[in-house]
N, CA, C and O atoms as a Tripos MOL2 file, in Angstrom:
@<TRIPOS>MOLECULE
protein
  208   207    52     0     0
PROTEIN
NO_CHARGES

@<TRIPOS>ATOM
      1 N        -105.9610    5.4890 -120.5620 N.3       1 UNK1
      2 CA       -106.1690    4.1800 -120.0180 C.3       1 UNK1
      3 C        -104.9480    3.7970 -119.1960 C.2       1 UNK1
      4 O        -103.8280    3.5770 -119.6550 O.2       1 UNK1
      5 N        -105.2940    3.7500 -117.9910 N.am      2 UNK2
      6 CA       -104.0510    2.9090 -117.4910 C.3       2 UNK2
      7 C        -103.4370    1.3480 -117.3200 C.2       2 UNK2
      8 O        -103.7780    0.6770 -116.3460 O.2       2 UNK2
      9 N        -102.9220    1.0530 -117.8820 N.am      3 UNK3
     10 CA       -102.2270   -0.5240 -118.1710 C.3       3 UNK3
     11 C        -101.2340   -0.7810 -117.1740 C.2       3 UNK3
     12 O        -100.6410    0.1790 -116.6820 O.2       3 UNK3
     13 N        -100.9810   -1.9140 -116.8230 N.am      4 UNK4
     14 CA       -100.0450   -2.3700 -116.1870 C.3       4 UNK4
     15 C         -99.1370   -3.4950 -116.3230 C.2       4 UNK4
     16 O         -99.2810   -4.4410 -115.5490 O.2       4 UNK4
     17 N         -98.0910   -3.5260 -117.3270 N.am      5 UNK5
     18 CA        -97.6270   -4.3910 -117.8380 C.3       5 UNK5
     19 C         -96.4290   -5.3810 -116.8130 C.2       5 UNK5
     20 O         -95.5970   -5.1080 -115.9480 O.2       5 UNK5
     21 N         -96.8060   -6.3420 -117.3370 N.am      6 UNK6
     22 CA        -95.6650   -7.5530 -115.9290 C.3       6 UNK6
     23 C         -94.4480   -8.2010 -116.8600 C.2       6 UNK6
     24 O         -93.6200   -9.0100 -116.4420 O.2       6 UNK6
     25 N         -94.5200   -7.6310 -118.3170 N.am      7 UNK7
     26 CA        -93.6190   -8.3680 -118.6100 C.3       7 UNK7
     27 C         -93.2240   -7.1590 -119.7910 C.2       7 UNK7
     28 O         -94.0860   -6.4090 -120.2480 O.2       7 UNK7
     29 N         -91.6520   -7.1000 -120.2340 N.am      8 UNK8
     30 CA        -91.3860   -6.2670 -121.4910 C.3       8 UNK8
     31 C         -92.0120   -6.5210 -122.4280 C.2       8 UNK8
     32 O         -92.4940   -5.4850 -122.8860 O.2       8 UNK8
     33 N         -92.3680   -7.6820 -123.1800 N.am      9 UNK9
     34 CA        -93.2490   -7.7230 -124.0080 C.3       9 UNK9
     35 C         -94.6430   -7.1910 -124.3750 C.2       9 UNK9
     36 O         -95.0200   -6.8270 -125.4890 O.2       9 UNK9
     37 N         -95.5370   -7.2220 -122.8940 N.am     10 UNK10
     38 CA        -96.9060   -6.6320 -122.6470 C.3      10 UNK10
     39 C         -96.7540   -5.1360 -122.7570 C.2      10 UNK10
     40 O         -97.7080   -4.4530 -123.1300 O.2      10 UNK10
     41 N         -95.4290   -4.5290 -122.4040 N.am     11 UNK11
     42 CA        -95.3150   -3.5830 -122.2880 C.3      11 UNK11
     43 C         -95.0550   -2.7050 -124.2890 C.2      11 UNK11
     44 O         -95.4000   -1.5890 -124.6770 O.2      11 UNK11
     45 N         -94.7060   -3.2600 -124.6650 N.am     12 UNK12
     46 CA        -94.4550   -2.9070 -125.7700 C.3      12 UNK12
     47 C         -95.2850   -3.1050 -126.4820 C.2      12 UNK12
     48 O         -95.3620   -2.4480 -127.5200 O.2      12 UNK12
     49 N         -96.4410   -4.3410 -126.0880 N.am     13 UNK13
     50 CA        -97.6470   -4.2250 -126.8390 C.3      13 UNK13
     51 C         -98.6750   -2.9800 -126.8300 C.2      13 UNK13
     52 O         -99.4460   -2.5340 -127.6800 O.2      13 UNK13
     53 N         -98.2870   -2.5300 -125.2150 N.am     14 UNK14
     54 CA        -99.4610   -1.6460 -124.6370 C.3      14 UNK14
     55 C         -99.0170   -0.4540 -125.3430 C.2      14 UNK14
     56 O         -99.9280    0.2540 -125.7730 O.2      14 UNK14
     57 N         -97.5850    0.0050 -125.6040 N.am     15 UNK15
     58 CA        -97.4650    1.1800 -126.3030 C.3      15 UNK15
     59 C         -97.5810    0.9650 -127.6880 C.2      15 UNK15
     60 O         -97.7430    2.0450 -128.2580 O.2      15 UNK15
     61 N         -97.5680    0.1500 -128.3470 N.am     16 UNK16
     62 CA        -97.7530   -0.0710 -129.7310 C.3      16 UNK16
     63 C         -99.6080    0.2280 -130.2710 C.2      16 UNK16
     64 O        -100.0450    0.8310 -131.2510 O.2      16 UNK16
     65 N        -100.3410   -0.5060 -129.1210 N.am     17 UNK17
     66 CA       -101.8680    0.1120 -128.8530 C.3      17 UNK17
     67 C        -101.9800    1.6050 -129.2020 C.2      17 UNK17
     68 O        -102.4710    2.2830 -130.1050 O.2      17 UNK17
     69 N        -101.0450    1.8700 -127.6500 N.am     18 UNK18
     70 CA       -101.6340    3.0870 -127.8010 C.3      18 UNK18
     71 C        -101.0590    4.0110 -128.8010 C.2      18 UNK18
     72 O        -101.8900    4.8350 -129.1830 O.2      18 UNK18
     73 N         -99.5700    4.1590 -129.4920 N.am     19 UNK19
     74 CA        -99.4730    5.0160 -131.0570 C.3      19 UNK19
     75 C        -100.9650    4.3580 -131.8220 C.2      19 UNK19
     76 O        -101.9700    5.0470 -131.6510 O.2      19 UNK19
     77 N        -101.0760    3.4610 -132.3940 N.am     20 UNK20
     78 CA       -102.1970    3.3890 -133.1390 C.3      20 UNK20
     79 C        -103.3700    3.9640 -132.9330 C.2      20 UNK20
     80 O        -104.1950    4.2610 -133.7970 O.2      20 UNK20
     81 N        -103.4800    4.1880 -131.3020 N.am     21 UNK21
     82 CA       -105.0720    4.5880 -130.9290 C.3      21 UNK21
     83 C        -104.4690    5.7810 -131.3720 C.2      21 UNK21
     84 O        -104.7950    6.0180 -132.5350 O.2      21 UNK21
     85 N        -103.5920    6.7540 -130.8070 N.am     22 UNK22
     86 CA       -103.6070    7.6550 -131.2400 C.3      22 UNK22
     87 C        -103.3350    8.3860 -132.7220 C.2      22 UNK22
     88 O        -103.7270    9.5500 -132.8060 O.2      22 UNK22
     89 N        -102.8590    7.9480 -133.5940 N.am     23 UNK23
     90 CA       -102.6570    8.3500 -134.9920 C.3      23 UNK23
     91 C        -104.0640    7.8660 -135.4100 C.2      23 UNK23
     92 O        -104.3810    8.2800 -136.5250 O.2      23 UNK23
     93 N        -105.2600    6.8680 -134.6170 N.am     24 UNK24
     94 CA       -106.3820    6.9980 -135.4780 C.3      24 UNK24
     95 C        -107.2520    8.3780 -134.8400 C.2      24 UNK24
     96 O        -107.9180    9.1350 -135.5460 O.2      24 UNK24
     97 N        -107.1200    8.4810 -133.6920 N.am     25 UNK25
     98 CA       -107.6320    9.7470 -133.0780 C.3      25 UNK25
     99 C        -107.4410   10.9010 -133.8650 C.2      25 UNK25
    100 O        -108.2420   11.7850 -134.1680 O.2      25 UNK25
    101 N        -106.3400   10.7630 -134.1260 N.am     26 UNK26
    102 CA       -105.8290   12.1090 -135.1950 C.3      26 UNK26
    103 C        -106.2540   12.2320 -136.4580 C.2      26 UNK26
    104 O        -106.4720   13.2700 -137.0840 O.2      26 UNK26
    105 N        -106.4000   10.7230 -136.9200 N.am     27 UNK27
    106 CA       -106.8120   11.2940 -137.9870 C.3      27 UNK27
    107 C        -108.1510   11.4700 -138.2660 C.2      27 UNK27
    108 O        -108.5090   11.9210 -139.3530 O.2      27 UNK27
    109 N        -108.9740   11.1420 -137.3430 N.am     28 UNK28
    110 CA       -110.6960   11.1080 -136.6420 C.3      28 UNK28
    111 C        -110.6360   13.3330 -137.1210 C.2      28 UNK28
    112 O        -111.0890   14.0400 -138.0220 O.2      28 UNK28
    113 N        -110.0460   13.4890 -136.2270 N.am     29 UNK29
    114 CA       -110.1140   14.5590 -135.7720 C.3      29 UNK29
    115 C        -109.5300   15.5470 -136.6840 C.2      29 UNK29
    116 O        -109.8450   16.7150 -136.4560 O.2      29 UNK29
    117 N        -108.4740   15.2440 -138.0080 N.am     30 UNK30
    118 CA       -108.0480   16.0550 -139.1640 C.3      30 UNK30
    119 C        -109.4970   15.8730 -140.1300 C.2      30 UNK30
    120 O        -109.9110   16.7020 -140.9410 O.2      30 UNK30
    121 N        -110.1040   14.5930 -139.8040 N.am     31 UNK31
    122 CA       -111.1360   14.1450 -140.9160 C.3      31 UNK31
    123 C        -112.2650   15.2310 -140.9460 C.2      31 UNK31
    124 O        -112.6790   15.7770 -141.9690 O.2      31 UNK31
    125 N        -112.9280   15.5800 -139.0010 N.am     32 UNK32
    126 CA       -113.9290   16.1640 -138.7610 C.3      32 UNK32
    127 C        -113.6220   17.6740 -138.7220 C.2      32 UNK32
    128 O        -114.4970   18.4910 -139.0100 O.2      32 UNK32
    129 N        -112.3890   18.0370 -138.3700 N.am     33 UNK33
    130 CA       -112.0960   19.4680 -138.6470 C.3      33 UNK33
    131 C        -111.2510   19.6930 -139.2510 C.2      33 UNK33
    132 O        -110.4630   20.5740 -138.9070 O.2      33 UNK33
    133 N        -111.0710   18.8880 -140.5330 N.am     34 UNK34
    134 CA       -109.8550   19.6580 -141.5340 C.3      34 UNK34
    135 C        -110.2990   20.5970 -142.4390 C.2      34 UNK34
    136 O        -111.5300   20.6040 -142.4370 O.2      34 UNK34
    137 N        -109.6950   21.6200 -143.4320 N.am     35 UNK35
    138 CA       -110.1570   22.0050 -144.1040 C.3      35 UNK35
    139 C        -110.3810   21.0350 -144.9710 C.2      35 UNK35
    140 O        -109.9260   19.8930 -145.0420 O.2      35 UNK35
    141 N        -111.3480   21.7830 -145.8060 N.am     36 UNK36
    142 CA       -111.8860   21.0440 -147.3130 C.3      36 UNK36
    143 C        -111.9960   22.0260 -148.5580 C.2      36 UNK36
    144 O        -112.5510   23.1100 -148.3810 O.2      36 UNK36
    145 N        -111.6620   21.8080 -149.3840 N.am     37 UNK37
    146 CA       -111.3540   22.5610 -150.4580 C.3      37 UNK37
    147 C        -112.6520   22.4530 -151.1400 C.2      37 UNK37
    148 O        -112.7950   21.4610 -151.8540 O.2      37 UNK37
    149 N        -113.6340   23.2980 -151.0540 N.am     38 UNK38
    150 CA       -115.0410   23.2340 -152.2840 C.3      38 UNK38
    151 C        -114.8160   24.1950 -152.6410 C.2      38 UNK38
    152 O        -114.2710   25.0410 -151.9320 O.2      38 UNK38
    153 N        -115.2100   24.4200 -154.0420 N.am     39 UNK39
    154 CA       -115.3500   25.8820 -154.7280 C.3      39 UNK39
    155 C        -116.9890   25.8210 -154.7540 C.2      39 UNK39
    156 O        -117.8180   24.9110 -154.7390 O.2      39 UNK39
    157 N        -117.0310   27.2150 -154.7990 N.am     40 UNK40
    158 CA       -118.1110   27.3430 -155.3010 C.3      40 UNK40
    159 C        -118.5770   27.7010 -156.7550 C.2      40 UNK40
    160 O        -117.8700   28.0000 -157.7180 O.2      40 UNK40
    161 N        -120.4830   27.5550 -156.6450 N.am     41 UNK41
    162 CA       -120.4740   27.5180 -157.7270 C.3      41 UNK41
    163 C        -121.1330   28.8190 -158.2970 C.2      41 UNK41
    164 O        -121.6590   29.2950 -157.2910 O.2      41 UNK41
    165 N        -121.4100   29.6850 -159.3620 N.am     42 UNK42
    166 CA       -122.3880   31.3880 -159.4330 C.3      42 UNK42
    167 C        -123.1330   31.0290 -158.7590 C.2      42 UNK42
    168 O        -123.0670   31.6010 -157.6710 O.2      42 UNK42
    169 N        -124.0900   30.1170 -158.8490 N.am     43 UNK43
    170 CA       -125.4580   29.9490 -158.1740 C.3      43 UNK43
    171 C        -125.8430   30.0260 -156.6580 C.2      43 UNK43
    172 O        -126.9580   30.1390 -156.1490 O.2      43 UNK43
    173 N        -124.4460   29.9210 -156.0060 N.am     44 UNK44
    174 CA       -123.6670   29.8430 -154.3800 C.3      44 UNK44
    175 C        -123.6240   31.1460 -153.8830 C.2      44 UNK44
    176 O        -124.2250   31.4990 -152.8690 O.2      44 UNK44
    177 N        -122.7100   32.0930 -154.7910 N.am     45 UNK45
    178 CA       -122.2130   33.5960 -154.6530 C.3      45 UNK45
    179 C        -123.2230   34.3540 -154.2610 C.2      45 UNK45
    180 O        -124.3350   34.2760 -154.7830 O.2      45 UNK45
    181 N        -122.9810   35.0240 -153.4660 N.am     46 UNK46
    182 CA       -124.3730   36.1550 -153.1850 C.3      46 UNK46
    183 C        -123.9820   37.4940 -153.7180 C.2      46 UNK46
    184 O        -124.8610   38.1810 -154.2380 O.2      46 UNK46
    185 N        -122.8760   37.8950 -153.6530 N.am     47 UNK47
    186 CA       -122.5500   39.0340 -154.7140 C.3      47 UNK47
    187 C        -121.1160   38.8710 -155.5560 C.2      47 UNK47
    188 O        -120.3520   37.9160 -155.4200 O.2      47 UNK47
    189 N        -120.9120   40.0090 -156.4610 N.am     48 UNK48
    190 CA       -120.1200   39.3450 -157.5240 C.3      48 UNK48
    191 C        -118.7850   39.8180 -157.0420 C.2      48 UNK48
    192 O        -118.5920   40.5160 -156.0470 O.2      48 UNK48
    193 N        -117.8160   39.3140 -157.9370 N.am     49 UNK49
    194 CA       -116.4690   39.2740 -157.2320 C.3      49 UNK49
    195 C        -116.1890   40.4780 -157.5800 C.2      49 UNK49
    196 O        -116.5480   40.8620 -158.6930 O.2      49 UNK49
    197 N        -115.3580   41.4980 -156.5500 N.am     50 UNK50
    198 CA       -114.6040   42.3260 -156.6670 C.3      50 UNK50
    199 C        -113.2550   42.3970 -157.3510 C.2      50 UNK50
    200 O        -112.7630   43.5210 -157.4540 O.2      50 UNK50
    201 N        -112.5970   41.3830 -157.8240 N.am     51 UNK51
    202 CA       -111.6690   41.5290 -158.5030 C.3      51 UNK51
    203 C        -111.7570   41.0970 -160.0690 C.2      51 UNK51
    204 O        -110.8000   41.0720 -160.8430 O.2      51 UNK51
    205 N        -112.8390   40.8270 -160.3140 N.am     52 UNK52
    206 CA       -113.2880   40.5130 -162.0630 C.3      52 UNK52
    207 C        -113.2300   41.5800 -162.8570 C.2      52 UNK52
    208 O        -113.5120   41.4770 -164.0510 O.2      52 UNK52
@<TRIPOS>BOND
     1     1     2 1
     2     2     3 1
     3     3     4 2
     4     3     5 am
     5     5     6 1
     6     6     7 1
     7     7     8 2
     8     7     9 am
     9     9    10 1
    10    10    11 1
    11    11    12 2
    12    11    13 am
    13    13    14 1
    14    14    15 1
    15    15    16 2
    16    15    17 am
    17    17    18 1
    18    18    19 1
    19    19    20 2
    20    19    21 am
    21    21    22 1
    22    22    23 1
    23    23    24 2
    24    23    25 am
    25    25    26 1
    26    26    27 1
    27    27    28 2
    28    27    29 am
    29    29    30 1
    30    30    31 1
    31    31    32 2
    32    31    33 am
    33    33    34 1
    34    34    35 1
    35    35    36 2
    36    35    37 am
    37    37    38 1
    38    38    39 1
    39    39    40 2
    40    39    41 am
    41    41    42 1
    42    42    43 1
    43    43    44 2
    44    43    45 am
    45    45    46 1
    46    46    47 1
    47    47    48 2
    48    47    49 am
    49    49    50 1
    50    50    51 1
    51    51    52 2
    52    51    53 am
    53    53    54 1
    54    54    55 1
    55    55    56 2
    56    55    57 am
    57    57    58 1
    58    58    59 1
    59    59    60 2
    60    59    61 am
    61    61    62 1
    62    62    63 1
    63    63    64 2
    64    63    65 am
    65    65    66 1
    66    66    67 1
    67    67    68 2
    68    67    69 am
    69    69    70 1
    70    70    71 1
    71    71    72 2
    72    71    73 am
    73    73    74 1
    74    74    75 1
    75    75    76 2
    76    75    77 am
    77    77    78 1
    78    78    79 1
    79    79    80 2
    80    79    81 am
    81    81    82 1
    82    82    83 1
    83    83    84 2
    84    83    85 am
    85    85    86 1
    86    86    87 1
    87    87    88 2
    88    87    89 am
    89    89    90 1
    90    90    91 1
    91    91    92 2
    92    91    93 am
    93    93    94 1
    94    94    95 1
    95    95    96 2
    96    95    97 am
    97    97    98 1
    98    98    99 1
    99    99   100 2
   100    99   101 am
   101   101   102 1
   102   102   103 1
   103   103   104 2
   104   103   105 am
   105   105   106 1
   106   106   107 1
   107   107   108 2
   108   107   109 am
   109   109   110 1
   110   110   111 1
   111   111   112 2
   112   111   113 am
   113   113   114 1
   114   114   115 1
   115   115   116 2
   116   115   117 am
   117   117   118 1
   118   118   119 1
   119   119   120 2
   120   119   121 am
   121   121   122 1
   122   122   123 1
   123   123   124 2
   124   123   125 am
   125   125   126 1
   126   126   127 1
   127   127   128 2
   128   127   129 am
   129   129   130 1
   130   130   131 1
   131   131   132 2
   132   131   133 am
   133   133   134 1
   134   134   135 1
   135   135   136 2
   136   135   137 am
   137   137   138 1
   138   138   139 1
   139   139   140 2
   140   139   141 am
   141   141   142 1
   142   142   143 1
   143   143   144 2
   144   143   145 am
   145   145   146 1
   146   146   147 1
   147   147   148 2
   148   147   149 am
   149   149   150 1
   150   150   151 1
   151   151   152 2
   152   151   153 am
   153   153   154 1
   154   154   155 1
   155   155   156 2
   156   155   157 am
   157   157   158 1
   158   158   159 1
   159   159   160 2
   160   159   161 am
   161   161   162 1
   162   162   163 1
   163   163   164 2
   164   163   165 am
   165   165   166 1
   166   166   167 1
   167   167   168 2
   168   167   169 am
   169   169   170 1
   170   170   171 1
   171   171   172 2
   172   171   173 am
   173   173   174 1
   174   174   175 1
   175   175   176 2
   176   175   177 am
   177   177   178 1
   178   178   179 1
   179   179   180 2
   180   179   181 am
   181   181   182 1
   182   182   183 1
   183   183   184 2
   184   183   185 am
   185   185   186 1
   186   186   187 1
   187   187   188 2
   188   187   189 am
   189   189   190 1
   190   190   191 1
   191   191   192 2
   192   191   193 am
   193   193   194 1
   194   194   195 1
   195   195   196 2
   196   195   197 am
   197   197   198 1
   198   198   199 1
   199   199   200 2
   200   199   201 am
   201   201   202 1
   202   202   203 1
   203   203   204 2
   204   203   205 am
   205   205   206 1
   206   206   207 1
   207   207   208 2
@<TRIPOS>SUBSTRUCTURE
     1 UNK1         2 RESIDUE 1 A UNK
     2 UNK2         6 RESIDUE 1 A UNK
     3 UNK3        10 RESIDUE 1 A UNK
     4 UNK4        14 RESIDUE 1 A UNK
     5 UNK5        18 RESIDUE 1 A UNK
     6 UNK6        22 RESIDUE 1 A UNK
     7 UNK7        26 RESIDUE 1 A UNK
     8 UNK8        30 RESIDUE 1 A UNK
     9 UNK9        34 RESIDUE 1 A UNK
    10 UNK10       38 RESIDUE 1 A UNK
    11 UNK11       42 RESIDUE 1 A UNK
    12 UNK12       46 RESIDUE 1 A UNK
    13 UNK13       50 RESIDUE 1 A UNK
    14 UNK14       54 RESIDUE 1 A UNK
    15 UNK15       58 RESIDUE 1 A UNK
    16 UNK16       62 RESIDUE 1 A UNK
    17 UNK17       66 RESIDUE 1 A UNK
    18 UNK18       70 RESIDUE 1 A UNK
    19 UNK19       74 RESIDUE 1 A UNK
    20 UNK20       78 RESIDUE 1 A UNK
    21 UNK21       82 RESIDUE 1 A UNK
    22 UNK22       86 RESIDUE 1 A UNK
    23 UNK23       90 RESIDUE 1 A UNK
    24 UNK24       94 RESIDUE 1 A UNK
    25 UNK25       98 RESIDUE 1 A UNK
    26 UNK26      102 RESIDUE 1 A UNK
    27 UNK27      106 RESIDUE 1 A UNK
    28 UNK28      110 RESIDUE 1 A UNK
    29 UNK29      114 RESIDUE 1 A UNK
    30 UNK30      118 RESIDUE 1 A UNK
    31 UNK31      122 RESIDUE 1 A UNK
    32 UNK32      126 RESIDUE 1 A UNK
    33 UNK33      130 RESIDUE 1 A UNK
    34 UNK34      134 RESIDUE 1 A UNK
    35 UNK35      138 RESIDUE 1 A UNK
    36 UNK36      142 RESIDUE 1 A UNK
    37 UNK37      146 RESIDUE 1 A UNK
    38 UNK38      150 RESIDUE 1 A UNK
    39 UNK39      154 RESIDUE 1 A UNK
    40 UNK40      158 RESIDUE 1 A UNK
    41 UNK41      162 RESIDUE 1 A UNK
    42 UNK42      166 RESIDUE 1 A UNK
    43 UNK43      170 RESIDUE 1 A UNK
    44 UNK44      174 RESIDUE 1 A UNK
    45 UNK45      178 RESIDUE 1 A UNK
    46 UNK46      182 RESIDUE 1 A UNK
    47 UNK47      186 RESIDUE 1 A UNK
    48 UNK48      190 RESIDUE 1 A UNK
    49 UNK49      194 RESIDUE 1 A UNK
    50 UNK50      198 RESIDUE 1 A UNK
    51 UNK51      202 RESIDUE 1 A UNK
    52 UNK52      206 RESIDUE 1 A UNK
């Protein structure tokens, strides 16, 4: 987005915006492609473990 600030104040608002937009972007985006820890369960497994 481009902003155009006329005063130091506006200006410090506009970057204060934008860290927030971005640390929520981020965390949008750790949410939709982070890992996730599920185990599974026997009923899941299609063959049995090789190290049992």
């Amino acid at each position: 987005m481009i902003e155009t600030a006329h005063t130091a104040r506006m200006q410090q608002a506009f970057d204060c915006a934008h860290k927030e937009r971005a640390q929520i972007l981020a965390k949008l985006v750790s949410w939709l492609f982070g890992k996730r820890d599920v185990p599974l369960g026997q009923s899941v497994l299609t063959e049995p473990s090789r190290c049992a």
